[in-house]
DOGUTOR-591159 format. One record per residue: residue number from 0; x, y, z of N, C-alpha, C in turn. Coordinates in Angstrom, 3 decimals. Example, Ala and Ser with C-alpha at 12.3 -4.5 7.8 and 13.67 -1.06 7.14 Angstrom:
# residues 2
R    k      n_px      n_py      n_pz     ca_px     ca_py     ca_pz      c_px      c_py      c_pz
R    0    13.190    -5.690     7.800    12.300    -4.500     7.800    13.200    -3.300     7.800
R    1    12.850    -2.250     7.080    13.670    -1.060     7.140    12.900     0.030     7.870
//
This chain:
# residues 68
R    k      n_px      n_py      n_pz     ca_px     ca_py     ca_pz      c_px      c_py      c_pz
R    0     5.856    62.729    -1.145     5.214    62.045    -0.041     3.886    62.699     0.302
R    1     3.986    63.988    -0.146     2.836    64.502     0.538     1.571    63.877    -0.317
R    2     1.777    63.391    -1.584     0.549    63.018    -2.547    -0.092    61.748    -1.844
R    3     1.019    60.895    -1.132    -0.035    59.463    -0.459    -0.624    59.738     0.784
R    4     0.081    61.447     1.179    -0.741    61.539     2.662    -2.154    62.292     2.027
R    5    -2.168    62.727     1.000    -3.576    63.519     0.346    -4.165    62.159    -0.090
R    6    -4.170    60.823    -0.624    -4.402    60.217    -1.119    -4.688    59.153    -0.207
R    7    -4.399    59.042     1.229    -4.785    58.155     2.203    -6.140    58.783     2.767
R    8    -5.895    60.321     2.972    -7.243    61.180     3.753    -8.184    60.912     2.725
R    9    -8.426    61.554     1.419    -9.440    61.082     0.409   -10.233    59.519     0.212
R   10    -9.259    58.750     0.422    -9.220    57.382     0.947   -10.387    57.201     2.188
R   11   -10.061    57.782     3.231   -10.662    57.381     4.367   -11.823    58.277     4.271
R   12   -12.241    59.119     3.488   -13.193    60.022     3.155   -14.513    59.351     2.864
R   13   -13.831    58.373     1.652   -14.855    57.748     0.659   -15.236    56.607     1.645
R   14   -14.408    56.004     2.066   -14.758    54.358     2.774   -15.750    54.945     3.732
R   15   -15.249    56.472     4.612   -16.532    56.837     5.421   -17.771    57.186     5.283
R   16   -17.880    57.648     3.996   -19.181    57.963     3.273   -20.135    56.627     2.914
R   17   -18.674    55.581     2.016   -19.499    54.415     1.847   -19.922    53.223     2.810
R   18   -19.732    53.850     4.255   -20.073    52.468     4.823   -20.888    53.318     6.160
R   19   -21.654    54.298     6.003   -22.305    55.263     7.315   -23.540    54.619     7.228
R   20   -23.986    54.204     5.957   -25.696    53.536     5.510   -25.623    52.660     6.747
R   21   -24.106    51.500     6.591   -24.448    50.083     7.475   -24.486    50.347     8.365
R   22   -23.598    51.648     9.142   -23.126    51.673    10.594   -25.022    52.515    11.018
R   23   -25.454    52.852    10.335   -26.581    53.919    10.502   -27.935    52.555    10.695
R   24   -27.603    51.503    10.072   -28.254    50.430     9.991   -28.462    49.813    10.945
R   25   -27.188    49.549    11.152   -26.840    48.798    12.468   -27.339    49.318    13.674
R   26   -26.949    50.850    14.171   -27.205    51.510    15.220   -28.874    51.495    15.109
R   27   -29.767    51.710    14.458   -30.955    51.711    14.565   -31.611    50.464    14.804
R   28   -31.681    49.545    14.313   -32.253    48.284    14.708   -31.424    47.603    16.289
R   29   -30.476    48.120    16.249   -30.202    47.580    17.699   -30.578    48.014    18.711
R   30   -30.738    50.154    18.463   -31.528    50.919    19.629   -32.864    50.199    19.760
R   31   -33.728    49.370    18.558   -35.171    49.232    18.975   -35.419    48.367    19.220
R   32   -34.439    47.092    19.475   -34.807    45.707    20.189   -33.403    45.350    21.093
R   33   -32.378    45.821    20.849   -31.345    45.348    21.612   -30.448    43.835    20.847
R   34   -31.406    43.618    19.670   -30.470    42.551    18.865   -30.201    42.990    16.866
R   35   -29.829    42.998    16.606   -29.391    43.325    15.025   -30.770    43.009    14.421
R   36   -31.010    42.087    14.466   -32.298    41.855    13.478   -33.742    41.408    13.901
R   37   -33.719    41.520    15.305   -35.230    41.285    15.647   -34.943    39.902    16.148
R   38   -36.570    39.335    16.596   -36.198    37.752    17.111   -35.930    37.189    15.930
R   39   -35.044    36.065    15.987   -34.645    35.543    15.171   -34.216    33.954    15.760
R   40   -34.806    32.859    14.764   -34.573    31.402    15.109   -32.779    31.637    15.028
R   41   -32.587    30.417    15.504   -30.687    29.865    15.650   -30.684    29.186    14.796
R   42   -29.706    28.801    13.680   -29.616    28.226    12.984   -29.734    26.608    12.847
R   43   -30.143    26.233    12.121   -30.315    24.442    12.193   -31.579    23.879    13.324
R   44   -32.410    25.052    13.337   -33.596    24.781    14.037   -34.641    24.350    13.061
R   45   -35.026    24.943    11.968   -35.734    25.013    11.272   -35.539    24.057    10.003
R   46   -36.586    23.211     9.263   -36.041    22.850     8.563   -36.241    24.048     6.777
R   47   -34.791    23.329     5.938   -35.411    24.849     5.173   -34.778    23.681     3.577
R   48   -35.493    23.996     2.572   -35.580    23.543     1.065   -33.545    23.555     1.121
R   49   -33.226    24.434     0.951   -31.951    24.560     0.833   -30.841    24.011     1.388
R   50   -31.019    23.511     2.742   -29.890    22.657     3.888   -30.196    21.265     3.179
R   51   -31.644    21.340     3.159   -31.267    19.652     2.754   -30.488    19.086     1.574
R   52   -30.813    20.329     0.849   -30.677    19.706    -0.891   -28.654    20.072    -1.015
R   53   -28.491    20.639    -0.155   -27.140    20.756     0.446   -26.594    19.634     0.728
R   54   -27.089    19.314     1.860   -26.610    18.137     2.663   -27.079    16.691     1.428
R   55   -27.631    16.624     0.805   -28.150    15.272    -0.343   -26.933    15.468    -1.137
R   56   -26.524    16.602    -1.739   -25.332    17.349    -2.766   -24.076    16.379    -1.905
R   57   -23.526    17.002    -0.744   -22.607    16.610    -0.051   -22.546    15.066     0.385
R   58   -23.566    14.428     0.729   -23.161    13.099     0.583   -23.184    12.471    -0.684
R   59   -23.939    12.854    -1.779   -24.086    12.260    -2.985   -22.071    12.078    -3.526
R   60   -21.297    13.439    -2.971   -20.262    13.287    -3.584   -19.482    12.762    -2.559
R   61   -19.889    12.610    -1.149   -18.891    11.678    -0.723   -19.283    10.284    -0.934
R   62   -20.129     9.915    -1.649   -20.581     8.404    -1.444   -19.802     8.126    -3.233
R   63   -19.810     9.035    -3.775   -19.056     8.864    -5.391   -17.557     8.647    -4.584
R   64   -17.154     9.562    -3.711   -15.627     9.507    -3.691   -15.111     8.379    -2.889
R   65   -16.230     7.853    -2.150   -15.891     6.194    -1.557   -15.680     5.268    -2.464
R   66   -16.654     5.460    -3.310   -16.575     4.027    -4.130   -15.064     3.766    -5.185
R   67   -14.776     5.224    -4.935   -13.280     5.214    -5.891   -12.325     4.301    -5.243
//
């Protein structure tokens, strides 16, 4: 038993090492504006190349799956 309690701590070792970048990320851009990423539009404000050709994709296949 004692090998999964050495093998859980090593465990929580690595995940802490590998995830201090984001938490270090995170904490800094929020001390310097108070939001994660700066001003930032809300989604579906803007128009963008990609939503549409999305949304053309998505009806193109519901208008195939009507006609079935």
């Amino acid at each position: 038993m004692g090998g999964v309690t050495e093998l859980f701590i090593v465990m929580t070792l690595i995940a802490a090492f590998a995830f201090a970048p984001l938490g270090y990320f995170i904490y800094r851009f929020t001390k310097v504006s108070d939001k994660p990423l700066g001003d930032i539009e809300p989604h579906g404000d803007s128009p963008s190349v990609v939503n549409e050709f999305a949304e053309k994709a998505i009806k193109f296949v519901q208008d195939k799956l009507a006609k079935k």
